[in-house]
N, C-alpha and C positions, 0 to 999 in steps of 0.2 A: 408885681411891685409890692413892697412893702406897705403895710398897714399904715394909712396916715395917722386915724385915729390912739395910735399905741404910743406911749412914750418911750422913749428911747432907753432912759431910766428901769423901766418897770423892772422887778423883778421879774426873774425864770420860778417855774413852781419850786425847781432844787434849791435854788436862794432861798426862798421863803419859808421849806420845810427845814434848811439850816439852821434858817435865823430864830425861826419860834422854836425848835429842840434844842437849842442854844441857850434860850429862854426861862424853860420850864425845866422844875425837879420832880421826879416821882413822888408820891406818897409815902409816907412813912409808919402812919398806924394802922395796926392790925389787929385781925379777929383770931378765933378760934370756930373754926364749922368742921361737920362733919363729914365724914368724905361723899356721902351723898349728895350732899350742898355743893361741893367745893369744882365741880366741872365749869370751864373760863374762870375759875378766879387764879391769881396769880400768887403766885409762895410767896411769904414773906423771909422765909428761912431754910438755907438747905435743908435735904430730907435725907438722911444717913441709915442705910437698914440698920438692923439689930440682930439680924439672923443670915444664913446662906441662902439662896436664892438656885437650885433646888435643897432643900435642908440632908441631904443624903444621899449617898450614891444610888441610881434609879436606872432602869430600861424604859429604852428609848422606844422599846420595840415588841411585840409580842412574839413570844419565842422560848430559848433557853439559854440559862446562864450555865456560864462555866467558864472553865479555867482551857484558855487558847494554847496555852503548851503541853496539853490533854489531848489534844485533835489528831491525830495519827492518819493516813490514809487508811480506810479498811478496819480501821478497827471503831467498834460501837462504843458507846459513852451510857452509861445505865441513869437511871430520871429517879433521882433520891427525894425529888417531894416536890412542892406544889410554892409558889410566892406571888400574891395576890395584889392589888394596890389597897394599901389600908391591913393587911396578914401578910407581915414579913414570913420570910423561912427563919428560923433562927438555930437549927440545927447543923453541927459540922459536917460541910461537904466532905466525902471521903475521893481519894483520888481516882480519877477517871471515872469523875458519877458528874451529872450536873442538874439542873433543876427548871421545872417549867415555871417561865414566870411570865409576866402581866406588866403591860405599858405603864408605868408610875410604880412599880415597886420596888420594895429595896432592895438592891443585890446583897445577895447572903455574902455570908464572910467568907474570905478565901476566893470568890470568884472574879474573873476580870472583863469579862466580854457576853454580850449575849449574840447567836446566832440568830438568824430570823426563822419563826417557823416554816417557811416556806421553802428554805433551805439545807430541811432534814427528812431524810426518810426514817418513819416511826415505826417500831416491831414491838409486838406486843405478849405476852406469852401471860400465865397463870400467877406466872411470880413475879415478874414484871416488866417495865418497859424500857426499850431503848432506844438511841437515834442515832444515825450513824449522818457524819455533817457531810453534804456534796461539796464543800468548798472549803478551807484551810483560813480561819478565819483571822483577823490580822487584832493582836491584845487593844483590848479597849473600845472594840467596834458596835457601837448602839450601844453606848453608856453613858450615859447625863452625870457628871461631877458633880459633888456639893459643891456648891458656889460656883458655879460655870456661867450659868446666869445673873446673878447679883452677891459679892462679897460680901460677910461680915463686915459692918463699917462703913461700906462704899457708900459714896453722894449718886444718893442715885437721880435728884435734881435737882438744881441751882437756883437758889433766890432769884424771883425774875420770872420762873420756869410757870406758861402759863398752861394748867391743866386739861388736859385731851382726854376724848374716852379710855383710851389705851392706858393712858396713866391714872385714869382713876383704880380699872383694874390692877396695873402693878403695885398701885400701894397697897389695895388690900391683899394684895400676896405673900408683900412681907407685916403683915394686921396692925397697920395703919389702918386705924379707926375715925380719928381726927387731924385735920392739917392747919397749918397755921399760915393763913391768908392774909395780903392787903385788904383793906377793907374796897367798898366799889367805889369808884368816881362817882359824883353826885353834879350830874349837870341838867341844869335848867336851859328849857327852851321859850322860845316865845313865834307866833308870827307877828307881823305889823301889815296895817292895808286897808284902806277905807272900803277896797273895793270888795275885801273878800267876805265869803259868807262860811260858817262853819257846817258840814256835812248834813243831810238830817233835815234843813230849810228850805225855804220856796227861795229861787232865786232869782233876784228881781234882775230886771236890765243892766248892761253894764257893771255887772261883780259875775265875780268869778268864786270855786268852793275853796277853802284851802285845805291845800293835798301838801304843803310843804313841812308842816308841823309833826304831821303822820308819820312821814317818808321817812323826815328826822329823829324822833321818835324810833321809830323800828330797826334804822341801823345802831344807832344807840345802844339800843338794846342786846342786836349782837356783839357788841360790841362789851356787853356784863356792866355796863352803867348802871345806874340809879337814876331811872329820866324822871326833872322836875316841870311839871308841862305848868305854864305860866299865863299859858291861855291864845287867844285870838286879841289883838289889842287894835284899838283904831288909831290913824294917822293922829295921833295928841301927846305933843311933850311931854306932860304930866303924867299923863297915864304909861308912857314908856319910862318917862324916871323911877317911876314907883317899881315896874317891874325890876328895872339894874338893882335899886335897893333893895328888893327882895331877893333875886340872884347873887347879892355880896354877902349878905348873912343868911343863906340857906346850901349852896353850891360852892364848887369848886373850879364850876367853869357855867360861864354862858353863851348858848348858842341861838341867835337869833338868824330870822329870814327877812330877807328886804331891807331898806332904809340906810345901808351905808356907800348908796353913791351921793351923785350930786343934784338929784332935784328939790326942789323946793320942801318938799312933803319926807327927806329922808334925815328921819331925826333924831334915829338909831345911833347915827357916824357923832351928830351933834351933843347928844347927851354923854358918849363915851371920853369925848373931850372933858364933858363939865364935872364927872365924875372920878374916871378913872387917868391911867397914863395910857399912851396911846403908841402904838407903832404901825400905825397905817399904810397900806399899799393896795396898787394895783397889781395885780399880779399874769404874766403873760400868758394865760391858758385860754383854750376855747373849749365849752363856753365856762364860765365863771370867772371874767375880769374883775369885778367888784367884788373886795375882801377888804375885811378889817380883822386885824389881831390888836388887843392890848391886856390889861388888866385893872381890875377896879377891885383895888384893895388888894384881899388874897385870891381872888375869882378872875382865871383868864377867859378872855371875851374872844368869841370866833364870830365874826360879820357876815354872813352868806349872801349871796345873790337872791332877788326873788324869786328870779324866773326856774320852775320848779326842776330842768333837768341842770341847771347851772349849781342850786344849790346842793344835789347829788351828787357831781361829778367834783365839787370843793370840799363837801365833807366827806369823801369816803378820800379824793389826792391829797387832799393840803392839812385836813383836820385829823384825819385816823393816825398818824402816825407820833402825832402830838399827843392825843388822848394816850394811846397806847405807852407811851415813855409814861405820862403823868399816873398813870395806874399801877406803874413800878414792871410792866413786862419788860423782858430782856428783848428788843428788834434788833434783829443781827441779819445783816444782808442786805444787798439791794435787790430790789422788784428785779423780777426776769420776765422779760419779753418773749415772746416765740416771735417767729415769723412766720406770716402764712403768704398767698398768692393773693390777691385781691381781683376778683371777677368783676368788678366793676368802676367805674372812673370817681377818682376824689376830688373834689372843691376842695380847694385850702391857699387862703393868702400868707405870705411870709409874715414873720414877727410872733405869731405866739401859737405854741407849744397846743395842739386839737386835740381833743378825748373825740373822736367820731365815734358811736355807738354802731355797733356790727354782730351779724351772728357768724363764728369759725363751724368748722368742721373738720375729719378728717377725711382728705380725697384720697383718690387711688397712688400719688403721688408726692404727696405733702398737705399738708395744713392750708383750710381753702378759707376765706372770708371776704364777707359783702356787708353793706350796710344796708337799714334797715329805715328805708323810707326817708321822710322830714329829719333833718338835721338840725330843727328848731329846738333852742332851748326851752323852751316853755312847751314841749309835746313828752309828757310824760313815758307815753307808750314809745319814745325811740328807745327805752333804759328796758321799760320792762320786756318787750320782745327781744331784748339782746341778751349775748351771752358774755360780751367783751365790749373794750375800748378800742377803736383800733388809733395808735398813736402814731401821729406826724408831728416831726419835728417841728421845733420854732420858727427856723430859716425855709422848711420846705415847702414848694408850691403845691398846686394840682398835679395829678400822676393820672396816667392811661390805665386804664383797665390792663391786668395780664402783672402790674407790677410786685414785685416784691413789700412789704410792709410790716411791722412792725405791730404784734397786737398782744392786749393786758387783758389776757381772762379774769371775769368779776371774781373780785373776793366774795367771802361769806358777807358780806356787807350786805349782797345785792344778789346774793344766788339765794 
């Protein structure tokens, strides 16, 4: 049966992640770095080569060049010289001669195809050498074009375009030295909590360390942020105003842990009222039902869960994708699911949308996943011995062992 505790109201996470990318604009100023620097930052400006991408006609292959309407059955082809990667041949091919060349060099002029050495037999005599081809080779075979790989002119990627290693290298191919970047997102965190103690300390009865600030903090981080850590603050009004005010004129966004549901002591939810404007919700996920989104000032506010795997599984569903718009990256597509077999029976009541933490695998027959212990949100280690979510829908119940399901391998977030 249906969750009595859930509002009927609440959003779905897909609502939610609508309504804040709805919300928010990307970033608009930008730096200058250099392409060493510049791996996850985000282009602020197409990138157009200036040259051909290979810059000259080249072998693909080590062998020899020549000319394909040269190739006769039975008759031999004489080796007029040598072409190096970096030592063109520059010499005129005479007809039915060709020339031994080297992976990356440049085909001499006049010629069309390189044969592979493997597929010549070489003779060799005092005056010199020849090859006779076993195969009739077809114009143009093992030859890299100029510009085959990247046009004069061409975008080679799109404002938005967030940098990979692979693209680091291809810009320095066409000698792109420096790129011209959004600057990083600048967000402030905070925890809240009488009870916690910070890492490091004797821990008295009744607290707990806090692990949520950390956790937040290091996906941040992959995420190419600028983290502004705001500290450990105790359950005090004043002392969490002063963080927001500090968060409005330092940051672009603030992410805090704990204090925006409804007990007495949560006064995160309550300052965000006194301050900024507010678009509050619950939202139907398990675990992480307590969220707040709003804004104070120019600084958007993301509210997390305390409990340390709820606010994991909020900011890497409901917050990453927001951040990511607001840093100017281009998100194109939606999350794709696999499906795997589930080896073991699921708990889940109707009404909201379960990140159950699991580890997949590949079986002999398909994609296999189980979960991994406690299902508490507050047990860190159900996140870190996982490899995935496995997700159950909103409406779905508990399922038998043996069923089909639905699982979200971790992003870089959390891998």
């Amino acid at each position: 049966m249906p969750d009595a505790r859930v509002p009927k109201q609440m959003l779905s996470a897909e609502q939610a992640i609508l309504q804040m990318l709805g919300e928010v604009a990307p970033l608009t100023q930008s730096v200058s770095v250099p392409l060493s620097d510049a791996l996850d930052r985000v282009l602020a400006q197409p990138v157009l080569s200036n040259l051909n991408v290979p810059g000259y006609d080249n072998a693909a292959m080590d062998g020899y060049a020549l000319r394909a309407g040269d190739v006769k059955p039975g008759q031999p082809l004489t080796v007029a010289g040598l072409a190096l990667a970096g030592h063109a041949f520059t010499d005129r091919v005479p007809p039915c001669c060709c020339v031994r060349i080297t992976t990356g060099a440049v085909m001499p002029s006049g010629l069309d195809t390189v044969v592979m050495q493997e597929q010549v037999t070489l003779t060799q005599s005092d005056l010199q050498q020849q090859i006779l081809c076993q195969l009739v080779p077809v114009s143009g075979e093992h030859v890299r074009r100029a510009g085959e790989d990247i046009a004069n002119g061409a975008e080679v990627f799109a404002a938005g375009h967030k940098l990979r290693p692979a693209d680091i290298g291809l810009l320095a191919s066409i000698g792109i030295a420096n790129v011209k970047v959004l600057r990083q997102l600048k967000v402030a965190i905070f925890s809240s909590g009488d009870e916690l103690i910070p890492p490091g300390q004797p821990l008295p009865d009744g607290h707990i360390y806090d692990s949520n600030r950390y956790v937040m903090a290091a996906m941040l981080s992959r995420l190419g942020a600028e983290v502004i850590d705001l500290g450990l603050l105790p359950d005090d009004p004043l002392a969490i105003e002063q963080a927001f005010l500090q968060a409005m004129t330092q940051a672009d966004v603030l992410i805090t842990s704990a204090g925006v549901s409804v007990g007495d002591a949560d006064y995160t939810r309550q300052i965000l009222h006194k301050l900024g404007q507010i678009n509050f919700w619950q939202v139907a996920i398990k675990p992480g039902k307590p969220f707040a989104f709003g804004k104070l000032n120019n600084c958007w506010f993301f509210g997390l869960p305390g409990n340390p795997v709820a606010a994991v599984v909020t900011l890497e569903q409901l917050v990453q994708p927001v951040l990511r718009k607001l840093s100017g990256e281009n998100v194109v597509g939606e999350v794709k699911l696999l499906s795997a077999e589930c080896e073991v029976p699921l708990k889940k009541q109707p009404s909201r949308m379960d990140f159950q933490r699991g580890w997949y695998w590949q079986g002999e027959h398909g994609l296999k996943v189980k979960t991994l212990g406690s299902q508490s949100s507050g047990m860190l280690s159900s996140i870190a011995n996982a490899n995935c979510y496995i997700v159950l829908a909103r409406d779905s119940a508990s399922l038998p062992a043996g069923e089909t399901v639905s699982i979200l391998p971790f992003s870089n977030l959390l891998r």
